[in-house]
PATORMAR-999133 format. One record per residue (C-alpha): residue number from 1; y, x, z. Coordinates in steps of 0.1 Angstrom, whole numbers, plus 5000, padded with zeros to 4 digits. Last residue first. Example, Ala and Ser with C-alpha at 12.3 -4.5 7.8 and 13.67 -1.06 7.14 Angstrom:
2
<rodren><seq>2</seq><c2>4989</c2><c1>5137</c1><c3>5071</c3></rodren>
<rodren><seq>1</seq><c2>4955</c2><c1>5123</c1><c3>5078</c3></rodren>
! end
This chain:
224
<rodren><seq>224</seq><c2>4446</c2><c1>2218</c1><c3>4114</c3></rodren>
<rodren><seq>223</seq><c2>4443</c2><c1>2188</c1><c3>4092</c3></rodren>
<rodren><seq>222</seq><c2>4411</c2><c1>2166</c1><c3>4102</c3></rodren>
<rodren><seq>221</seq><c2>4371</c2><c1>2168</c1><c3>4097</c3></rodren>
<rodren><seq>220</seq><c2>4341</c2><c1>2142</c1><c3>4101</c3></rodren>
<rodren><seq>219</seq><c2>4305</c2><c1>2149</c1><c3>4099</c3></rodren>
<rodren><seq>218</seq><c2>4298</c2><c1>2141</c1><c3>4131</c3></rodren>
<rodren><seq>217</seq><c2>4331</c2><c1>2144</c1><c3>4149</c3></rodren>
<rodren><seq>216</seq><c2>4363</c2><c1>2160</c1><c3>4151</c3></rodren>
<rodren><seq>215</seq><c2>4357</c2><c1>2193</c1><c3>4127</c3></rodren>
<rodren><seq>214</seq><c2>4384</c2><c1>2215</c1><c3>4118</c3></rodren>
<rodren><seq>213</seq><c2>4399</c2><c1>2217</c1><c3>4085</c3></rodren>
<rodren><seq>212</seq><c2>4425</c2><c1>2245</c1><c3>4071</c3></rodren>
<rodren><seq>211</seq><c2>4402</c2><c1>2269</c1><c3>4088</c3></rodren>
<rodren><seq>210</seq><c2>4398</c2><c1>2288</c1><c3>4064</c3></rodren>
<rodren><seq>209</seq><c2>4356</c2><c1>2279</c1><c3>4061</c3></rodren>
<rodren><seq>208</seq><c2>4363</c2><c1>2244</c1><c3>4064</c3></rodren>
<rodren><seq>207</seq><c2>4388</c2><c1>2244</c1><c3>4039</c3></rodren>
<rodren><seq>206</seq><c2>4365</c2><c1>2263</c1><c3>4016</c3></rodren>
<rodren><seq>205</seq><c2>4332</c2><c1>2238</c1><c3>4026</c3></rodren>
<rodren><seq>204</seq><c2>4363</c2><c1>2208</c1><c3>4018</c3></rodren>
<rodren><seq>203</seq><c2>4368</c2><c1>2226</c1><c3>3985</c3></rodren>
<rodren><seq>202</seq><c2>4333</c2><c1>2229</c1><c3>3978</c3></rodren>
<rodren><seq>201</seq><c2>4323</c2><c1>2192</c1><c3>3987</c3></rodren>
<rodren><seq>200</seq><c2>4353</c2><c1>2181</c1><c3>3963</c3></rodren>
<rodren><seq>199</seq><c2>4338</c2><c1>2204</c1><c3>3935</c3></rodren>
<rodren><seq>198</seq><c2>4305</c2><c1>2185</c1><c3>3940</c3></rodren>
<rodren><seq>197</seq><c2>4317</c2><c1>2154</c1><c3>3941</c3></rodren>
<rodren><seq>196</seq><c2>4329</c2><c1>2154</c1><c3>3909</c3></rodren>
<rodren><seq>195</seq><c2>4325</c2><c1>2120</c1><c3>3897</c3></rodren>
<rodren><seq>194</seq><c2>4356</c2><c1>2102</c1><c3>3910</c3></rodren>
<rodren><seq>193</seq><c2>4356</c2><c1>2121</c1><c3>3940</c3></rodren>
<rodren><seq>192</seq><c2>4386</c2><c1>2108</c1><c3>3956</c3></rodren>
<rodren><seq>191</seq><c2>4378</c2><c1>2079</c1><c3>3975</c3></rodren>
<rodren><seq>190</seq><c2>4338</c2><c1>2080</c1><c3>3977</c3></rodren>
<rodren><seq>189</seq><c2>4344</c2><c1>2114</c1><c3>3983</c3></rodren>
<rodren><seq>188</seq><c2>4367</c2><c1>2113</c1><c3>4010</c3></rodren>
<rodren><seq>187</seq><c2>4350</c2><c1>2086</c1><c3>4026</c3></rodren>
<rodren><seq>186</seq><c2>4315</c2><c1>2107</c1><c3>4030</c3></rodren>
<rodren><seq>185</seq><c2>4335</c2><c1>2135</c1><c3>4038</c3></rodren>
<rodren><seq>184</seq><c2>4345</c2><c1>2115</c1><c3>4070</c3></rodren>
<rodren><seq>183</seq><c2>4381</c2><c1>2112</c1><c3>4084</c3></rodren>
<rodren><seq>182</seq><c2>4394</c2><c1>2128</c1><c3>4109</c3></rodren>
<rodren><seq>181</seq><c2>4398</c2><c1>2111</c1><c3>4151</c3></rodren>
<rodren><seq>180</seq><c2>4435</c2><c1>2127</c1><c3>4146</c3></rodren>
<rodren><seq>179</seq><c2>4441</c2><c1>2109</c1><c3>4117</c3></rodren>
<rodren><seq>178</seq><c2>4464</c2><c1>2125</c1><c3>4094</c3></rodren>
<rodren><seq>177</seq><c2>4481</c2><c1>2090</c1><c3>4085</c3></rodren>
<rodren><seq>176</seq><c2>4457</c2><c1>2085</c1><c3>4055</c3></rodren>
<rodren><seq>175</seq><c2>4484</c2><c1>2094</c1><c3>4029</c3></rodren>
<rodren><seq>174</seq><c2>4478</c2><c1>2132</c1><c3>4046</c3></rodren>
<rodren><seq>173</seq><c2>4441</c2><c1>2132</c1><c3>4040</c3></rodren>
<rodren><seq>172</seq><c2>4442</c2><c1>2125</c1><c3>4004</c3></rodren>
<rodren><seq>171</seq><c2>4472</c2><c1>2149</c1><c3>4001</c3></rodren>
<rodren><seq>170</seq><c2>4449</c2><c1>2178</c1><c3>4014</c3></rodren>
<rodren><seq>169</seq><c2>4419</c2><c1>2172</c1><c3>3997</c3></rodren>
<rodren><seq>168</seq><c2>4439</c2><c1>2165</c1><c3>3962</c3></rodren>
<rodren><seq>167</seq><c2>4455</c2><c1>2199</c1><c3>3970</c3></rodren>
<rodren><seq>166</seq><c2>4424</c2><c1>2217</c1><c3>3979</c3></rodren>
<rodren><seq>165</seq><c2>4411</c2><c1>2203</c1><c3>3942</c3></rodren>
<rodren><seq>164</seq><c2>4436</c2><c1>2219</c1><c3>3924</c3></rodren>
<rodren><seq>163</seq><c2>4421</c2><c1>2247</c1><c3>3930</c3></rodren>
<rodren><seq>162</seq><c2>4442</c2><c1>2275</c1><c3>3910</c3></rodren>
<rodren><seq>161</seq><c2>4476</c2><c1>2263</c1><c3>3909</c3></rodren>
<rodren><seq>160</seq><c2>4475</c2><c1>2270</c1><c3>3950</c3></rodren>
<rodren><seq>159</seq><c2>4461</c2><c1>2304</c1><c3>3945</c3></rodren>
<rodren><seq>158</seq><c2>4490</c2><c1>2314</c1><c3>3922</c3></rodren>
<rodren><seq>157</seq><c2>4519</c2><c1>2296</c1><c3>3943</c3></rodren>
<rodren><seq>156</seq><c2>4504</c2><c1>2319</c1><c3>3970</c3></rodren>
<rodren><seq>155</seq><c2>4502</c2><c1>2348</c1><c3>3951</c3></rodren>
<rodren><seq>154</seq><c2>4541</c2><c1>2342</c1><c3>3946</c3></rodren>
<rodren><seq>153</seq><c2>4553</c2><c1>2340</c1><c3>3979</c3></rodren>
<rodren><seq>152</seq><c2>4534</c2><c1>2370</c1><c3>3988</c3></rodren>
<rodren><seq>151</seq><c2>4553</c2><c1>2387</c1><c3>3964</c3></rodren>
<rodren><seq>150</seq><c2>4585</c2><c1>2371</c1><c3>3974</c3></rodren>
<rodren><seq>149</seq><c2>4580</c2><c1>2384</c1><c3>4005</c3></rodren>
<rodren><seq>148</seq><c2>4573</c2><c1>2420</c1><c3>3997</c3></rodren>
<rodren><seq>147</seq><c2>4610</c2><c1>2418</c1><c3>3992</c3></rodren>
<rodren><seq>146</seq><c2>4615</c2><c1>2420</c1><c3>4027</c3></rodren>
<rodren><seq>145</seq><c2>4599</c2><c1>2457</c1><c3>4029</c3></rodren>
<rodren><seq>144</seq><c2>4598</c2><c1>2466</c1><c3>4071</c3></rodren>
<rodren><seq>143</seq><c2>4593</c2><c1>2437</c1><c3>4080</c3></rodren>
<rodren><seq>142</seq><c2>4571</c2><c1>2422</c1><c3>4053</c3></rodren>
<rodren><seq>141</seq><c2>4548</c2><c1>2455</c1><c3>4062</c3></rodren>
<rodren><seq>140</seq><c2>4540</c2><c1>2437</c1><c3>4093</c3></rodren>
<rodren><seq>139</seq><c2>4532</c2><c1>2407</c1><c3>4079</c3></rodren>
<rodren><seq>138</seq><c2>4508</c2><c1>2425</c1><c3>4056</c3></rodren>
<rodren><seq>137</seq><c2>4488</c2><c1>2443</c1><c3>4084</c3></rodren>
<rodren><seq>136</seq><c2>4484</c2><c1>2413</c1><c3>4099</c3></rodren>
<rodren><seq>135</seq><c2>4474</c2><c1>2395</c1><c3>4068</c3></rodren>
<rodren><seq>134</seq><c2>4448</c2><c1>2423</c1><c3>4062</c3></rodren>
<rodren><seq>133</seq><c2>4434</c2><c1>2420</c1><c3>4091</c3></rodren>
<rodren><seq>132</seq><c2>4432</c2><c1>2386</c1><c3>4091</c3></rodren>
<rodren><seq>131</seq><c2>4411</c2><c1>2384</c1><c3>4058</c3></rodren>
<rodren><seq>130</seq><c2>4392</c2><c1>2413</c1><c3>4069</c3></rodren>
<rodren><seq>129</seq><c2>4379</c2><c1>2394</c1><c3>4098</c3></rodren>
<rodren><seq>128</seq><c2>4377</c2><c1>2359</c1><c3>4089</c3></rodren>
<rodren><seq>127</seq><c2>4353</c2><c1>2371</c1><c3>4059</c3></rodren>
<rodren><seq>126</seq><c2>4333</c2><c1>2391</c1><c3>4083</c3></rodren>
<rodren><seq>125</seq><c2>4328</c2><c1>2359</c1><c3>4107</c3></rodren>
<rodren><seq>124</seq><c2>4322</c2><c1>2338</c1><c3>4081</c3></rodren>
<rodren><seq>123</seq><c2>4291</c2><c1>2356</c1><c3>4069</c3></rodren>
<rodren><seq>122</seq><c2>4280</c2><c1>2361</c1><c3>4108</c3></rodren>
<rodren><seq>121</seq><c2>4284</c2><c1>2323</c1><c3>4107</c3></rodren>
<rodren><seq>120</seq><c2>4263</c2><c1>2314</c1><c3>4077</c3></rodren>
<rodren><seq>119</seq><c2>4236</c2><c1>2334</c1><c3>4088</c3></rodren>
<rodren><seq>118</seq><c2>4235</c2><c1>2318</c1><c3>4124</c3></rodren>
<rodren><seq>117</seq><c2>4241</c2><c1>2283</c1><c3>4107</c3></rodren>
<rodren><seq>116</seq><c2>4212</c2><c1>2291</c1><c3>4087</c3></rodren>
<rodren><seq>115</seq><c2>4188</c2><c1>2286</c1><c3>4120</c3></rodren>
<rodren><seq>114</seq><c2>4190</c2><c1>2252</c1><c3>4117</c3></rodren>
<rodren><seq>113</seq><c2>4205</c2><c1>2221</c1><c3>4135</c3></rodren>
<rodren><seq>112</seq><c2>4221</c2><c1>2242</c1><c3>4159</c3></rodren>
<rodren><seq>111</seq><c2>4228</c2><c1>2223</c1><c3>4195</c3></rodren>
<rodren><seq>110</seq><c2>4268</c2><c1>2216</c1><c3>4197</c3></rodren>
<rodren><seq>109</seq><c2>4297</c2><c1>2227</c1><c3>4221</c3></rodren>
<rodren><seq>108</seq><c2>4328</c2><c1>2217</c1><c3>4224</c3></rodren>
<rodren><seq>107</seq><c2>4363</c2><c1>2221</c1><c3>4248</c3></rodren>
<rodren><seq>106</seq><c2>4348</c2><c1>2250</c1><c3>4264</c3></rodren>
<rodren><seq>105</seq><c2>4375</c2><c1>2274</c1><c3>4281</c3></rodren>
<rodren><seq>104</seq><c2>4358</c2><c1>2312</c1><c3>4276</c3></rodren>
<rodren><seq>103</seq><c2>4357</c2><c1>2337</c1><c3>4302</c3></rodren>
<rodren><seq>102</seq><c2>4366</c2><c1>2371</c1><c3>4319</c3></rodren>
<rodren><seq>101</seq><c2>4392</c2><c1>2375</c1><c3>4288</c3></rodren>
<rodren><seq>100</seq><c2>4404</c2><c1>2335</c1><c3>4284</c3></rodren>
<rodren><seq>99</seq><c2>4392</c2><c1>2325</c1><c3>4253</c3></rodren>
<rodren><seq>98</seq><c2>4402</c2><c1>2294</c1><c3>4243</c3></rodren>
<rodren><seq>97</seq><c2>4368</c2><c1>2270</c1><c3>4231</c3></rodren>
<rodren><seq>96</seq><c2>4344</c2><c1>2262</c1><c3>4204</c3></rodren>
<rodren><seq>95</seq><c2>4308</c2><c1>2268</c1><c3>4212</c3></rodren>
<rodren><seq>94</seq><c2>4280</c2><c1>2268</c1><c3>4186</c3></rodren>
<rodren><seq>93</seq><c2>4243</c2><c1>2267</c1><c3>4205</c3></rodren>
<rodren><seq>92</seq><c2>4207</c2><c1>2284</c1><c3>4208</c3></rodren>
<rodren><seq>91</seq><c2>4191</c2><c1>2269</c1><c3>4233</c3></rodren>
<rodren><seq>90</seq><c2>4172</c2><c1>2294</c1><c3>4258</c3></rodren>
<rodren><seq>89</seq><c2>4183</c2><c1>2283</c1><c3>4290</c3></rodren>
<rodren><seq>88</seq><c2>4186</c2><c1>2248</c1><c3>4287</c3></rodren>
<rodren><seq>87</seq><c2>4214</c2><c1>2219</c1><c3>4275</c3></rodren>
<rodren><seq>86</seq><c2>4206</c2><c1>2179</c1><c3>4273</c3></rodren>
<rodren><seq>85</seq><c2>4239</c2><c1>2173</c1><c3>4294</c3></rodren>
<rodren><seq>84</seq><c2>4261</c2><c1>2152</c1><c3>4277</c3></rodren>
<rodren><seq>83</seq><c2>4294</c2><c1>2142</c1><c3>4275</c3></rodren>
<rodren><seq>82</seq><c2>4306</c2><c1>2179</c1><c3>4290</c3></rodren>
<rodren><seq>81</seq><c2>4336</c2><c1>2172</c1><c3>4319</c3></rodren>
<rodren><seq>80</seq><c2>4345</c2><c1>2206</c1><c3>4326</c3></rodren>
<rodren><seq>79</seq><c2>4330</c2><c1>2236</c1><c3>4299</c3></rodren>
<rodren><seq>78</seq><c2>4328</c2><c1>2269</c1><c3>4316</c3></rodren>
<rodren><seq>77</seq><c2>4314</c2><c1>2296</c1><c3>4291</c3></rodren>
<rodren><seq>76</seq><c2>4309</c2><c1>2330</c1><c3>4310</c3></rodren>
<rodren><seq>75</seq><c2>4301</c2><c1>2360</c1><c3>4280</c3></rodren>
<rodren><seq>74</seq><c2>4276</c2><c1>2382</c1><c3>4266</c3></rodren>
<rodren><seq>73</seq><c2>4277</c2><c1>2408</c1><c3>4242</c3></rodren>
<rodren><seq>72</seq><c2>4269</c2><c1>2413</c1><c3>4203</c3></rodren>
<rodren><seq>71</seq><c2>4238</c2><c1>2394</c1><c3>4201</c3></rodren>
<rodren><seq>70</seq><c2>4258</c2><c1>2357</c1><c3>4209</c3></rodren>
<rodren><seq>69</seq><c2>4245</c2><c1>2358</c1><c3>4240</c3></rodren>
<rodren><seq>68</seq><c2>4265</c2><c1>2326</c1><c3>4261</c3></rodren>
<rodren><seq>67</seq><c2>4264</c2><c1>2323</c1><c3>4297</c3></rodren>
<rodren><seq>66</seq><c2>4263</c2><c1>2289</c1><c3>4308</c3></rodren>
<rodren><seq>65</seq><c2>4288</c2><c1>2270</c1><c3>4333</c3></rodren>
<rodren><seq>64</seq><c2>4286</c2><c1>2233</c1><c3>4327</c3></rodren>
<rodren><seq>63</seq><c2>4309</c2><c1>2212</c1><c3>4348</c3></rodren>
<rodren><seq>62</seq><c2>4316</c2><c1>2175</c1><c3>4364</c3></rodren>
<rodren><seq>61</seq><c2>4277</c2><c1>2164</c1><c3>4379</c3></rodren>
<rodren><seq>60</seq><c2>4273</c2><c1>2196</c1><c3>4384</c3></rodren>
<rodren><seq>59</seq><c2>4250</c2><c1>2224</c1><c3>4354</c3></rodren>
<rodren><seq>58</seq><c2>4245</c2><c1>2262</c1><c3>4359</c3></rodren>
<rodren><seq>57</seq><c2>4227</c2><c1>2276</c1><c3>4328</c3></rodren>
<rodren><seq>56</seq><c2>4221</c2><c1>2312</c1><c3>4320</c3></rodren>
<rodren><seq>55</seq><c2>4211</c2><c1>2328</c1><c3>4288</c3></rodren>
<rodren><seq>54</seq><c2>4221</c2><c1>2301</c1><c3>4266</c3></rodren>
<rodren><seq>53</seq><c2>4218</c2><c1>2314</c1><c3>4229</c3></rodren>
<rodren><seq>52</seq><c2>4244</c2><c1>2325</c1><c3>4207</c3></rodren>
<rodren><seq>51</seq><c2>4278</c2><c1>2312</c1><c3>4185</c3></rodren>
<rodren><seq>50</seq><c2>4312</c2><c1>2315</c1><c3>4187</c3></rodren>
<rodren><seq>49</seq><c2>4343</c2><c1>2296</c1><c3>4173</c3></rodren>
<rodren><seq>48</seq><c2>4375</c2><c1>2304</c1><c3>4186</c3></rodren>
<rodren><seq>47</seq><c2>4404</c2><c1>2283</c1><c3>4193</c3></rodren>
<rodren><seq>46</seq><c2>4438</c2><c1>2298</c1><c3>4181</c3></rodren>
<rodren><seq>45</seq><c2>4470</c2><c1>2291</c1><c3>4203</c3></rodren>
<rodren><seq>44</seq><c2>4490</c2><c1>2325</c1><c3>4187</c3></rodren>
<rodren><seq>43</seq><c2>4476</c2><c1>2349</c1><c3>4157</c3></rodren>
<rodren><seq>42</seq><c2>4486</c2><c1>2388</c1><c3>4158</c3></rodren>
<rodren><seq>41</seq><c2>4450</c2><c1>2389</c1><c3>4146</c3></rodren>
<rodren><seq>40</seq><c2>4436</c2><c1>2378</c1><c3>4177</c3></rodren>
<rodren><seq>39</seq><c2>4462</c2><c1>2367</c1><c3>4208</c3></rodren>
<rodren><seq>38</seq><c2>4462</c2><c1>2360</c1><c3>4244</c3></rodren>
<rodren><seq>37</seq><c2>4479</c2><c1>2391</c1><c3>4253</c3></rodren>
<rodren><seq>36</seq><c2>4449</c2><c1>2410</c1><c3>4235</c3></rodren>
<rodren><seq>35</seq><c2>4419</c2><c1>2397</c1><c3>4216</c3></rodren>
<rodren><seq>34</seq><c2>4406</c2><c1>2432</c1><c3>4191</c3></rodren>
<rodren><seq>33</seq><c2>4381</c2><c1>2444</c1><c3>4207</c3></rodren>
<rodren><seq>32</seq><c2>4367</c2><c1>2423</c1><c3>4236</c3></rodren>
<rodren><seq>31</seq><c2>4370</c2><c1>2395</c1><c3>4209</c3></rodren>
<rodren><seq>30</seq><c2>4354</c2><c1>2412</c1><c3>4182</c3></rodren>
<rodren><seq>29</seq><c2>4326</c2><c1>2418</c1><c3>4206</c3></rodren>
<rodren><seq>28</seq><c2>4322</c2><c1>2381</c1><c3>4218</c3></rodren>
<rodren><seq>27</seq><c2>4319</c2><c1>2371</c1><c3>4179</c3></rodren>
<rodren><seq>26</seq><c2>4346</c2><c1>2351</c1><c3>4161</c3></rodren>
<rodren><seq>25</seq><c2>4347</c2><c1>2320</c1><c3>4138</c3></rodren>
<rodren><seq>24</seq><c2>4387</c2><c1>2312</c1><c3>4139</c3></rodren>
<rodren><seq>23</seq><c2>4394</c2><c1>2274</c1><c3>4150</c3></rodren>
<rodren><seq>22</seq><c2>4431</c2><c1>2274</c1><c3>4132</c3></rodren>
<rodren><seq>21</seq><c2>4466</c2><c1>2264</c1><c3>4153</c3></rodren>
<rodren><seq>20</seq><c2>4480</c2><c1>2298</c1><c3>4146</c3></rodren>
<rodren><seq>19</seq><c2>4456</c2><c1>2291</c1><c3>4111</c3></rodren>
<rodren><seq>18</seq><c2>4493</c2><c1>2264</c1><c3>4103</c3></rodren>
<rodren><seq>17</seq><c2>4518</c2><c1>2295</c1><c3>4106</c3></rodren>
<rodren><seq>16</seq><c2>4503</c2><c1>2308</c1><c3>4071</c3></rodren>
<rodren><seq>15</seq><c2>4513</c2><c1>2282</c1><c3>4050</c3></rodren>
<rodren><seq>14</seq><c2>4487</c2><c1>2259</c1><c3>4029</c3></rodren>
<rodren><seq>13</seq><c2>4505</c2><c1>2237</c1><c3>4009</c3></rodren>
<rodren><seq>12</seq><c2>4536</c2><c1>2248</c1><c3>4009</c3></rodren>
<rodren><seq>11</seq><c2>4522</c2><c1>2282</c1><c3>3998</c3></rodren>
<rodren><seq>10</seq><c2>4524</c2><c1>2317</c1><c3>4015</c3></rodren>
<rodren><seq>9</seq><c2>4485</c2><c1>2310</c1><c3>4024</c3></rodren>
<rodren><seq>8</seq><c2>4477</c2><c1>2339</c1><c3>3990</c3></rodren>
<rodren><seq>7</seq><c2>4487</c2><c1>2362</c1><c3>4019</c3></rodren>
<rodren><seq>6</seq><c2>4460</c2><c1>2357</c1><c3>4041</c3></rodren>
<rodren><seq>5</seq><c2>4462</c2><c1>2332</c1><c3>4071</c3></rodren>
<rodren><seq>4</seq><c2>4426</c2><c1>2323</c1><c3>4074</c3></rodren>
<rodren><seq>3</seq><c2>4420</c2><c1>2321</c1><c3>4039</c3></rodren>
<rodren><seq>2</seq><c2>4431</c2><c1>2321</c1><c3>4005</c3></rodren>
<rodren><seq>1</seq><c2>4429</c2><c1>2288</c1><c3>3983</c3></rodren>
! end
């Protein structure tokens, strides 16, 4: 499956327009650089994914205000309403919000279980990049070529015939309802896995990493 909006997402299953709704891993620098009019990547109503240590910490009874150094700058976090408040100056954390240019809206944030999410992050961070990029710079040629278009049709229909597993992932979910609470990957592989568990896990890591899934809970992910 392609990524993050990339021309092999031209597929039913997987159109483009859905990453405008996407969590997109980010850093505070790419952000500064390229986030302008409300938008990254030419992309509209994304959520960004960020993660860095708590520099500063100011916590009320009904807001957490933290600055978040994510290595390549540091920005205000304001998160209203947080269901807990085990944070400190010094945690290292993963914050999903709406960035709003002096600051970021929190709407989650999560202690790192291990210091590979930093690594796997940065990793996810280039791939978002370039993939983006190049869409943008693809959409744009679409205007000005339409029969591009078919083209990009095609590569989609391509990537799509070659995972079948993303499809499985996908229709599983959407004969659930699309819950918006998600479903667990436990239950989707005790559903659908069928002794291949493994290739289901890597399609719903992919999905994950595309932001085709975003995480609701513990362990638990829904269509974005």
């Amino acid at each position: 499956m392609a990524a993050y909006g990339s021309p092999g997402s031209g597929s039913s299953n997987f159109q483009s327009n859905r990453h405008n709704f996407a969590t997109i891993p980010t850093t505070i620098r790419y952000l500064e650089k390229f986030w302008s009019d409300g938008r990254l990547y030419d992309l509209e109503k994304s959520n960004y994914c960020l993660i860095g240590k708590i520099r500063e910490l100011n916590a009320t009874p009904s807001c957490l205000e933290f600055v978040l150094d994510d290595s390549t700058g540091l920005r205000r976090c304001t998160w209203y309403q947080p269901p807990e408040t085990t944070w400190n100056v010094g945690n290292y954390v993963r914050v999903y919000g709406d960035y709003k240019g002096d600051h970021i809206a929190v709407f989650m944030c999560k202690h790192l279980t291990t210091k590979n999410e930093i690594t796997h992050h940065i990793l996810s961070v280039i791939k978002a990049h370039r993939t983006l990029s190049a869409a943008k710079n693809m959409k744009k040629n679409l205007f000005a070529n339409p029969a591009g278009e078919q083209e990009v049709q095609q590569v989609g229909q391509n990537s799509e015939m070659a995972d079948p597993f993303l499809q499985r992932i996908e229709e599983y979910i959407k004969n659930q309802g699309s819950p918006k609470e998600g479903i667990s990957v436990e239950t989707i592989l005790k559903d659908i896995g069928n002794g291949k568990a493994p290739d289901y896990r890597r399609g719903i890591q992919q999905m994950i990493d595309s932001g085709a899934l975003y995480e609701t809970g513990e362990n638990c992910f829904a269509l974005s």
